[in-house]
C-alpha positions as CSV (number, residue, x, y, z in Angstrom):
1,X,39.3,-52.8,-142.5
2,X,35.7,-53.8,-143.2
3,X,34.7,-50.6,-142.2
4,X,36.4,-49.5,-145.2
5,X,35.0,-52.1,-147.4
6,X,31.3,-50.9,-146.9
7,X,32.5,-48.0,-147.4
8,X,33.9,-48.4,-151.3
9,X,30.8,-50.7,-151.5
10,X,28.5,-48.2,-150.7
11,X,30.6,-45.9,-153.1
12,X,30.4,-48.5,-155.9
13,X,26.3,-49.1,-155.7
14,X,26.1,-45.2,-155.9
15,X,28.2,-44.9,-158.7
16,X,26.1,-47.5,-160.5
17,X,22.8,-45.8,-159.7
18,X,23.8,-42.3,-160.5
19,X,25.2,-43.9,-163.9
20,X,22.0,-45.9,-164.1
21,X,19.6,-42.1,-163.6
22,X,21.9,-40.4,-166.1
23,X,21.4,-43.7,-168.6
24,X,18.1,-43.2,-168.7
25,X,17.9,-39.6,-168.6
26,X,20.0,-39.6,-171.4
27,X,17.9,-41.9,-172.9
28,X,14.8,-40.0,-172.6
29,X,16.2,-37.2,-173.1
30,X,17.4,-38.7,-176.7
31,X,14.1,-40.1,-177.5
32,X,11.8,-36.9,-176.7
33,X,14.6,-34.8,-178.3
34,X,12.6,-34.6,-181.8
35,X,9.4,-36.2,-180.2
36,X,6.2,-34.8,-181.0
37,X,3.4,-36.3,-179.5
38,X,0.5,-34.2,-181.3
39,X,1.7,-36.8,-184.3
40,X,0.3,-40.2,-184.2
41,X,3.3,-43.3,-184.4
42,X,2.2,-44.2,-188.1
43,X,4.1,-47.1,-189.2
44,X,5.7,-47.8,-192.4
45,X,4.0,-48.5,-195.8
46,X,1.2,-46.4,-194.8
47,X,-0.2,-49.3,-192.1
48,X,-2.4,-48.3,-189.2
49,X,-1.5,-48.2,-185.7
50,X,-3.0,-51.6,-184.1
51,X,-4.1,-50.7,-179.8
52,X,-5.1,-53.5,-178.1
53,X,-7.7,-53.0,-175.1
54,X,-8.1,-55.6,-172.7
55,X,-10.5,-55.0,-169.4
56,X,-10.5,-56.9,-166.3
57,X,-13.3,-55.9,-164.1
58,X,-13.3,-55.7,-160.4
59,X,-16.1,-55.7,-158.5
60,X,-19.8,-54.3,-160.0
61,X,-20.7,-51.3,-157.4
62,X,-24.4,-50.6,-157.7
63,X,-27.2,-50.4,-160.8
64,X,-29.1,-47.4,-161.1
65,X,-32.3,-48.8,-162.0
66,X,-33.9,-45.1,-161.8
67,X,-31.3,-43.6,-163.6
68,X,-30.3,-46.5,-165.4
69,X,-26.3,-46.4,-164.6
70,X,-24.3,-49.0,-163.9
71,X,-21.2,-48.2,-162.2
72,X,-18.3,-50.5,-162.5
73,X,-14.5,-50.8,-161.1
74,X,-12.2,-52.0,-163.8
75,X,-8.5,-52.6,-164.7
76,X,-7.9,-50.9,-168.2
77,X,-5.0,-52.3,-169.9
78,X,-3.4,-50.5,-173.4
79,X,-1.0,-51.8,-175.4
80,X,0.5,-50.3,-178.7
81,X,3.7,-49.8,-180.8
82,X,5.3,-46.5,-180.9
83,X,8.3,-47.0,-183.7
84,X,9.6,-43.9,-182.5
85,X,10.3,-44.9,-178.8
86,X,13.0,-47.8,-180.4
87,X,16.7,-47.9,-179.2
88,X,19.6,-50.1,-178.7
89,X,19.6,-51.5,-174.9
90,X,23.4,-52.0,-175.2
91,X,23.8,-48.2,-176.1
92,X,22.1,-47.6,-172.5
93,X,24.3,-49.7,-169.8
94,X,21.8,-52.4,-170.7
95,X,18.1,-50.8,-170.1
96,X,15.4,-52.1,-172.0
97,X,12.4,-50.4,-169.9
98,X,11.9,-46.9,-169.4
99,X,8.7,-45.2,-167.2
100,X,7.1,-42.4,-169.2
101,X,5.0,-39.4,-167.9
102,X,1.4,-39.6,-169.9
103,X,1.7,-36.0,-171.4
104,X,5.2,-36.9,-173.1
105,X,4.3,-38.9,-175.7
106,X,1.4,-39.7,-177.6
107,X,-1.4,-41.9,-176.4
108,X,-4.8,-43.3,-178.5
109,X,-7.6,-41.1,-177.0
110,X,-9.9,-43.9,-175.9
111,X,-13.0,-43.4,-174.8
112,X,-16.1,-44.6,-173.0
113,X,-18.5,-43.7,-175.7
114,X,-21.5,-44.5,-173.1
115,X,-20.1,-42.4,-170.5
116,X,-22.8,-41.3,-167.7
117,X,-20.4,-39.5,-165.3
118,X,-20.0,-36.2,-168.0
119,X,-16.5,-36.0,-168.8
120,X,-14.9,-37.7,-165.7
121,X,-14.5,-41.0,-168.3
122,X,-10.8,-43.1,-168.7
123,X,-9.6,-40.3,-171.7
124,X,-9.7,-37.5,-169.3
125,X,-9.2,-38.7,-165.6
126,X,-7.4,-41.8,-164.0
127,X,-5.4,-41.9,-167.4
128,X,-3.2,-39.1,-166.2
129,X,-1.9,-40.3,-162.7
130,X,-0.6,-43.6,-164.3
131,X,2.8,-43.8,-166.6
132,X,3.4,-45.7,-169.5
133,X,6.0,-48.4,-169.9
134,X,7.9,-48.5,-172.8
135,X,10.0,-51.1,-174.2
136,X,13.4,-51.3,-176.2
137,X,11.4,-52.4,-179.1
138,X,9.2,-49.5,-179.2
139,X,6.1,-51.2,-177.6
140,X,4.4,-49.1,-175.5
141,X,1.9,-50.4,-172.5
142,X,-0.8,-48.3,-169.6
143,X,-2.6,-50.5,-167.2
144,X,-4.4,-48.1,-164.8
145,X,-8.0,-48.7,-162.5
146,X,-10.9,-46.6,-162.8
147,X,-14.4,-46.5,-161.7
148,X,-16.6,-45.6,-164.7
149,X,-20.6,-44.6,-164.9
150,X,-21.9,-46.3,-168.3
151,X,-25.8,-45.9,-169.2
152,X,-27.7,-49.5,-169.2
153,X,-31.2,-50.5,-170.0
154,X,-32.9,-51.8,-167.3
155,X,-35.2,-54.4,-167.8
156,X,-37.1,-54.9,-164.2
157,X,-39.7,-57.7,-165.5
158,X,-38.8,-60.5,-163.3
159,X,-37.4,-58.5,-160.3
160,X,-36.0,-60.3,-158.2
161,X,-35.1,-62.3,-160.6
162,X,-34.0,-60.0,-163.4
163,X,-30.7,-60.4,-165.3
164,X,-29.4,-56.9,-167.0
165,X,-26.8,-57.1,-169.7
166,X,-25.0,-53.9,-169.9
167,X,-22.9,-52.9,-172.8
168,X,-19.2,-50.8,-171.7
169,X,-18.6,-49.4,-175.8
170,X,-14.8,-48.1,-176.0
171,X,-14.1,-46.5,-179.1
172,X,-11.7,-44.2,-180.3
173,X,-12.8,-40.1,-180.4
174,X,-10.9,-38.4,-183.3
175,X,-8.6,-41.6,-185.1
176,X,-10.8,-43.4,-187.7
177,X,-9.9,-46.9,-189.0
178,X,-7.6,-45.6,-191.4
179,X,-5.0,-44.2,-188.9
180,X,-5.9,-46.2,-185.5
181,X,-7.7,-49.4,-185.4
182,X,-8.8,-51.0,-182.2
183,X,-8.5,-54.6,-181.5
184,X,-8.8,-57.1,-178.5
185,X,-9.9,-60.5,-177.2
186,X,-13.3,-62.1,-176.8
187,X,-13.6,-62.7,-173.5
188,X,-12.5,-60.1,-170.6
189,X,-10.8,-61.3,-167.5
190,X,-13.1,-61.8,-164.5
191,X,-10.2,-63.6,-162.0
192,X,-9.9,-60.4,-159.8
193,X,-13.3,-60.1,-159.4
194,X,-14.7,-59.4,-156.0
195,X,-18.9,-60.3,-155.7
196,X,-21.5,-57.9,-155.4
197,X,-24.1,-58.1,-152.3
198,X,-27.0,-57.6,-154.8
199,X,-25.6,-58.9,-158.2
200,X,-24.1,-61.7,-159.7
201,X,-21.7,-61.7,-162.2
202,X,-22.4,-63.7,-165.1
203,X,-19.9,-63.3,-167.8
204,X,-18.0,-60.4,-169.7
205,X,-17.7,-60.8,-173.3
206,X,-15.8,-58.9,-176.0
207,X,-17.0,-57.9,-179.3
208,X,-15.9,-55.7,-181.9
209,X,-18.0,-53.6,-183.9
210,X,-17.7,-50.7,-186.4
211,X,-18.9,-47.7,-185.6
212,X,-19.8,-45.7,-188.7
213,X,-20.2,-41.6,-188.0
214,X,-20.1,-39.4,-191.2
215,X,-19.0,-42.0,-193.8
216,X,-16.3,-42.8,-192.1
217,X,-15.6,-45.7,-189.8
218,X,-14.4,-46.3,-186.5
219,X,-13.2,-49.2,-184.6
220,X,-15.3,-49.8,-181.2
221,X,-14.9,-52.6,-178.9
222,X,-17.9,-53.4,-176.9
223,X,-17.8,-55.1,-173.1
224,X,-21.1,-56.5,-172.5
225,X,-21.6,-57.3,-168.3
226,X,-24.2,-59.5,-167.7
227,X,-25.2,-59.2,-163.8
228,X,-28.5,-61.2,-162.2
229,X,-29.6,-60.1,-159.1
230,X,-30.1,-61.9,-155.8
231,X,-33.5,-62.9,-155.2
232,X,-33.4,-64.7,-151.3
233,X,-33.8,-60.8,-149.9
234,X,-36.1,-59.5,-151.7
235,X,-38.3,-63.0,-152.0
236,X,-37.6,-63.1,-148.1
237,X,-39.0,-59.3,-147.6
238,X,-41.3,-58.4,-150.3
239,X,-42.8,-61.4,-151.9
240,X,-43.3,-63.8,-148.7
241,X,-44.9,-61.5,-146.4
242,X,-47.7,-60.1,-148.8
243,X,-48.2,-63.4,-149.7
244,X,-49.2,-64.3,-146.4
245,X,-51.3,-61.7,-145.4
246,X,-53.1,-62.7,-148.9
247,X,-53.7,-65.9,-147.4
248,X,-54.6,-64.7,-144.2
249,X,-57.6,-62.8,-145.8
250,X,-58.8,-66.2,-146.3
251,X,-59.1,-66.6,-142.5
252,X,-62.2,-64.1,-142.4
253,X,-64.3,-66.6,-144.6
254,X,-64.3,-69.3,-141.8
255,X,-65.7,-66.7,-139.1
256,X,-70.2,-67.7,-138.7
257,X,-71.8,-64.5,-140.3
258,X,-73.4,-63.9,-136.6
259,X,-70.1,-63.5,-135.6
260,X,-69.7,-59.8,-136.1
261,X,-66.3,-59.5,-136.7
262,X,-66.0,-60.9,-140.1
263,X,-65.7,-57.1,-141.7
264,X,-63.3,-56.1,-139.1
265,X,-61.0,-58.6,-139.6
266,X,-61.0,-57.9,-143.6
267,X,-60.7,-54.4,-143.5
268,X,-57.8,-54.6,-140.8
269,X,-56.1,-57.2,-143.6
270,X,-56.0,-54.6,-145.9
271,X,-54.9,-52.0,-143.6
272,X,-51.8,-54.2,-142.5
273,X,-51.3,-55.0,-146.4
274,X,-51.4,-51.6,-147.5
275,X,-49.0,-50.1,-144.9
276,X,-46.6,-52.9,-145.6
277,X,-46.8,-51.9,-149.5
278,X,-46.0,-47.9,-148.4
279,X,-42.8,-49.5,-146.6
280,X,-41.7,-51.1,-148.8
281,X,-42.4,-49.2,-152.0
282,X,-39.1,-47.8,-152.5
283,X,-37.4,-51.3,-152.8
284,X,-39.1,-51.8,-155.7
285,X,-37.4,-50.7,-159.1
286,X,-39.0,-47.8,-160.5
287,X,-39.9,-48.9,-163.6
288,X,-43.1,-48.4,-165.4
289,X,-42.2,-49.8,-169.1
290,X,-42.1,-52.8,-168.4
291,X,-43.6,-53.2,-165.6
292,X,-42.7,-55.3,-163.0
293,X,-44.3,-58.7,-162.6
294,X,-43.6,-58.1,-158.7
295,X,-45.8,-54.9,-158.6
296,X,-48.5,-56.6,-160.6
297,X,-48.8,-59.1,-158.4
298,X,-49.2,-56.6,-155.3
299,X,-51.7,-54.9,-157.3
300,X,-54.0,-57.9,-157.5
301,X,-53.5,-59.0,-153.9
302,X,-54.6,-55.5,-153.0
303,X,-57.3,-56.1,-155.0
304,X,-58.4,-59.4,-154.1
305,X,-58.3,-58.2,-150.4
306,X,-60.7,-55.1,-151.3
307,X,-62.7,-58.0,-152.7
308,X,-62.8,-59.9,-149.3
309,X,-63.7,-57.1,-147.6
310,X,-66.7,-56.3,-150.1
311,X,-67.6,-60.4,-150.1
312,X,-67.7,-60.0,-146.6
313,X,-70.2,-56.7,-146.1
314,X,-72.5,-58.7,-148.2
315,X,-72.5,-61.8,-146.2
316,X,-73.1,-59.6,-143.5
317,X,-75.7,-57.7,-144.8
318,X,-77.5,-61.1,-145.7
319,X,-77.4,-62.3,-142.7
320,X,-79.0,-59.4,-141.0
321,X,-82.5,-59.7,-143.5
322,X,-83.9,-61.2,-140.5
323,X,-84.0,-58.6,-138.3
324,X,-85.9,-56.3,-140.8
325,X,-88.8,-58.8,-141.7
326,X,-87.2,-59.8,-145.0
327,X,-88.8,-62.9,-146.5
328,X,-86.6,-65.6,-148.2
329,X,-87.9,-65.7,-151.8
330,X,-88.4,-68.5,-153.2
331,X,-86.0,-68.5,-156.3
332,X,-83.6,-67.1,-153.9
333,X,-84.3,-70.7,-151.6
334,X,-84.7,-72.7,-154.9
335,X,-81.0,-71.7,-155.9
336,X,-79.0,-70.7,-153.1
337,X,-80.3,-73.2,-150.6
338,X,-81.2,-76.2,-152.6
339,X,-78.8,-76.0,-155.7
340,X,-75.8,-74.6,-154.7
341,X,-76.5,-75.5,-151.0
342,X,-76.6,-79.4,-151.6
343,X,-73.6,-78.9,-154.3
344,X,-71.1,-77.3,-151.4
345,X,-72.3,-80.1,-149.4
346,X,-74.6,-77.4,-146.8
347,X,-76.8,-79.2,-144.0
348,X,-80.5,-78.8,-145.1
349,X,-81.8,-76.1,-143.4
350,X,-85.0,-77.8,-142.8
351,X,-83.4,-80.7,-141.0
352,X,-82.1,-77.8,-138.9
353,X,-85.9,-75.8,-138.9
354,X,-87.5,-79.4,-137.6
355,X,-84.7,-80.0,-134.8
356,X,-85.1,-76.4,-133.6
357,X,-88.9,-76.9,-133.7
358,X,-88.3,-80.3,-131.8
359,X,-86.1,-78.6,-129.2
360,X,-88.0,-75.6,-128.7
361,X,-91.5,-78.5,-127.6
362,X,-88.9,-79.9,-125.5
363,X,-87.9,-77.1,-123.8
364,X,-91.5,-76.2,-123.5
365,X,-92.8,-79.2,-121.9
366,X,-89.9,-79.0,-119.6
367,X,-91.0,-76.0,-117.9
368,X,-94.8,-76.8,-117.9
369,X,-93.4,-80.0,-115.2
370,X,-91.0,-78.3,-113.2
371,X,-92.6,-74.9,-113.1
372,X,-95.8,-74.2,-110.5
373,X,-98.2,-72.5,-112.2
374,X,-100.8,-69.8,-110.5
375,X,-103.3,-68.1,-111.6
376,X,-101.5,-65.0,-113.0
377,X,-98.6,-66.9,-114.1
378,X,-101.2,-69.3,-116.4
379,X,-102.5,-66.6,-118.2
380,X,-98.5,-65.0,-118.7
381,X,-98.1,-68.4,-119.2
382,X,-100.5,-68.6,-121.9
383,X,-99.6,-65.5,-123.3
384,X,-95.6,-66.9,-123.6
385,X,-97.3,-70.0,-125.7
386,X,-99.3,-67.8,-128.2
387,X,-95.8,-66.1,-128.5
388,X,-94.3,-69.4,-128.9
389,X,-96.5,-70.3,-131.1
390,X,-95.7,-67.8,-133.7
391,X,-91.6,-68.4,-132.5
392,X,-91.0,-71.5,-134.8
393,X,-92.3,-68.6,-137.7
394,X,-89.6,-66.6,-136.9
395,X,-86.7,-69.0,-136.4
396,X,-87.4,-70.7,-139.5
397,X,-86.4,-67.0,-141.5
398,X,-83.4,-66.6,-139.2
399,X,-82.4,-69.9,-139.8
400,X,-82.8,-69.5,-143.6
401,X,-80.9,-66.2,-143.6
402,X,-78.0,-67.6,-141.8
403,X,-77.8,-70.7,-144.2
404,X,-77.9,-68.5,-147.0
405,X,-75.1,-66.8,-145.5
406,X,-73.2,-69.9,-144.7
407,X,-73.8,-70.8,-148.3
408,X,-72.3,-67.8,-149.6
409,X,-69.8,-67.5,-147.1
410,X,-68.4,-71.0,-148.4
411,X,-68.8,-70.5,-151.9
412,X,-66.8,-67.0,-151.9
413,X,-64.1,-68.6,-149.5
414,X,-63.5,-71.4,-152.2
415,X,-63.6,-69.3,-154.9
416,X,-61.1,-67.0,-153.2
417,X,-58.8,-69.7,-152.2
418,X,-58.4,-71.1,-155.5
419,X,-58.3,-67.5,-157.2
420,X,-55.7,-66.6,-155.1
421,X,-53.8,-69.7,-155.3
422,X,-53.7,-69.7,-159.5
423,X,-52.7,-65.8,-158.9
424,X,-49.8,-66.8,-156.5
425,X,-48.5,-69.8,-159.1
426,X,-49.1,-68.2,-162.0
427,X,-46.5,-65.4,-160.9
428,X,-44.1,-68.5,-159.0
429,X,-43.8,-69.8,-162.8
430,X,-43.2,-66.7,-164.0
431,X,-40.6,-66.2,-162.0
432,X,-38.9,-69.4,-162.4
433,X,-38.9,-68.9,-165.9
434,X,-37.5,-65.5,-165.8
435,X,-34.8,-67.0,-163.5
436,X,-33.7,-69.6,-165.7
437,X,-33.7,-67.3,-169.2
């Protein structure tokens, strides 16, 4: 017994769906009888055909900044009113929505007038694999994903902290204003929208402008996506570690010039600085026009530590005078020594001459007590005095030297630090402001 009842039930739900296909066949069937879809729906008293365009975007996949392309996943949605695709639900066992192959009726021919991808753009490719719902009351609806490639003007100034407003201009290709107009809101729909690694996503806004070709008008809408980037990583990996081998060069001014190693450790700063620029030269946006407040400042630390390195060959070359017989002029020890010597707050280098002079009588009457003296060793003895004699000569010019060096030294290593310190907040304001425009 209730075998039999699942059986007629079964029956009955068959012979409703069969009934339901043939409705609608024979629905379609009566609406594309006379259709032709080369003929655009044109309403009564000579009106225009009104297509609404509303974009929801997905997720932002990448910014070109080389080729200037952004690439974008959205959700296009199309709505019209075909008065042609109208019929009476009750006529049709009670159907009031039918599913409609894209090539069997017509369809506005929108387009992405800033289309980068050369033909693949929503007119001619994800269009096709979608049907179109239509309604009892002629209204006709698409809604169908795509990935398009639109071109966008990259401004790079403040990389990292850029923001890039790229315009998505649909339009329609061969219906002006007098047979299609396009319409839709301000605002697109960002509540599906899945964040970028590398961008933020500002806002989408919706505008409507003519576009005027050959005295004749057509309706455009225009998407504008305004992105910002993310600045932690590239702050973290580009801007942080040259700025600390910039203030690592400063390191080589506190080295004594009879150190020796004041040059090597410049020259192997600039070394490590320009490798690290050659790494990571292809992060950078290729831009040129503007250029890149990022790549400017690289620029002038790469300069400043050429500087270092020249600062520090002269200081160097100073200090070694000495050794060839060079006499401290007296302009030279009038400026360097006294001025500019007594203005960085330098020990006098004759307090240091007289204490070396006093030390060196020291050490001599030291040895004269504890030293037996012969014959031979009076006269050598003798002959080390009339040498010492002439030593105080000597140290005095060494001594000299090395404060002029000193002098220098400090001067250039306070004139770096605070060069390179206006250089490095000069471009953190910069920055900032480019961040918060």
């Amino acid at each position: 017994m209730m075998l039999s009842v699942l059986v007629s039930l079964v029956c009955v739900i068959a012979v409703l769906v069969s009934r339901a296909q043939a409705s609608k066949g024979n629905l379609l069937g009566s609406l594309l009888e006379s259709y032709q879809k080369e003929v655009y729906p044109r309403p009564g008293n000579n009106q225009t055909v009104e297509v609404t365009l509303d974009l929801a975007i997905r997720q932002v996949v990448d910014l070109a900044e080389t080729k200037q392309i952004l690439r974008t996943n959205l959700w296009i949605r199309l709505n019209w009113t075909d008065h042609r695709l109208q019929w009476n639900p009750s006529s049709f066992d009670g159907t009031y929505v039918i599913h409609v192959p894209l090539d069997r009726i017509w369809t506005p021919d929108v387009t992405l007038y800033d289309d980068a991808a050369f033909g693949s753009n929503v007119a001619l490719s994800e269009r096709k694999f979608h049907h179109l719902k239509v309604a009892s009351d002629g209204r006709v609806t698409q809604r169908f994903p795509t990935v398009v490639s639109s071109i966008c003007g990259v401004d790079a100034t403040y990389f990292p902290f850029d923001k890039q407003q790229c315009p998505l201009q649909f339009g329609l290709w061969l219906h002006d204003d007098d047979m299609v107009t396009l319409r839709s809101d301000h605002t697109g729909d960002t509540a599906s929208y899945l964040e970028n690694a590398e961008w933020y996503l500002n806002g989408l806004k919706a505008e409507k402008k003519p576009y005027l070709y050959n005295g004749v008008v057509y309706s455009t809408i225009t998407y504008t996506v305004t992105i910002q980037r993310r600045p932690v990583f590239f702050m973290l990996t580009l801007f942080f570690p040259c700025f600390l081998l910039s203030i690592m060069s400063i390191l080589g001014f506190f080295l004594p010039p009879a150190s020796g190693e004041k040059v090597g450790v410049e020259v192997t700063l600039l070394l490590s600085l320009t490798v690290f620029l050659f790494l990571t030269i292809d992060t950078l946006p290729p831009n040129s026009e503007p250029m890149p407040l990022l790549c400017v400042y690289f620029v002038l630390v790469i300069i400043m530590a050429t500087t270092s390195c020249i600062l520090a060959v002269l200081v160097q070359r100073l200090y070694l005078k000495h050794r060839q017989g060079w006499k401290v002029p007296p302009l030279v020890r009038t400026v360097i020594i006294h001025w500019l010597g007594r203005l960085l707050l330098m020990k006098s280098p004759h307090v240091l001459r007289n204490q070396t002079d006093e030390d060196l009588k020291t050490e001599r009457v030291q040895n004269n007590e504890t030293e037996p003296e012969s014959a031979e060793s009076s006269e050598g003895h003798r002959v080390v005095r009339d040498n010492g004699d002439k030593t105080p000569d000597s140290t005095a010019e060494y001594h000299d030297w090395l404060i002029i060096a000193s002098i220098l030294d400090r001067f250039f290593l306070i004139l770096y630090t605070i060069i390179s310190i206006v250089i490095s907040t000069a471009f953190l304001i910069q920055f900032s402001v480019g961040a918060h425009s």
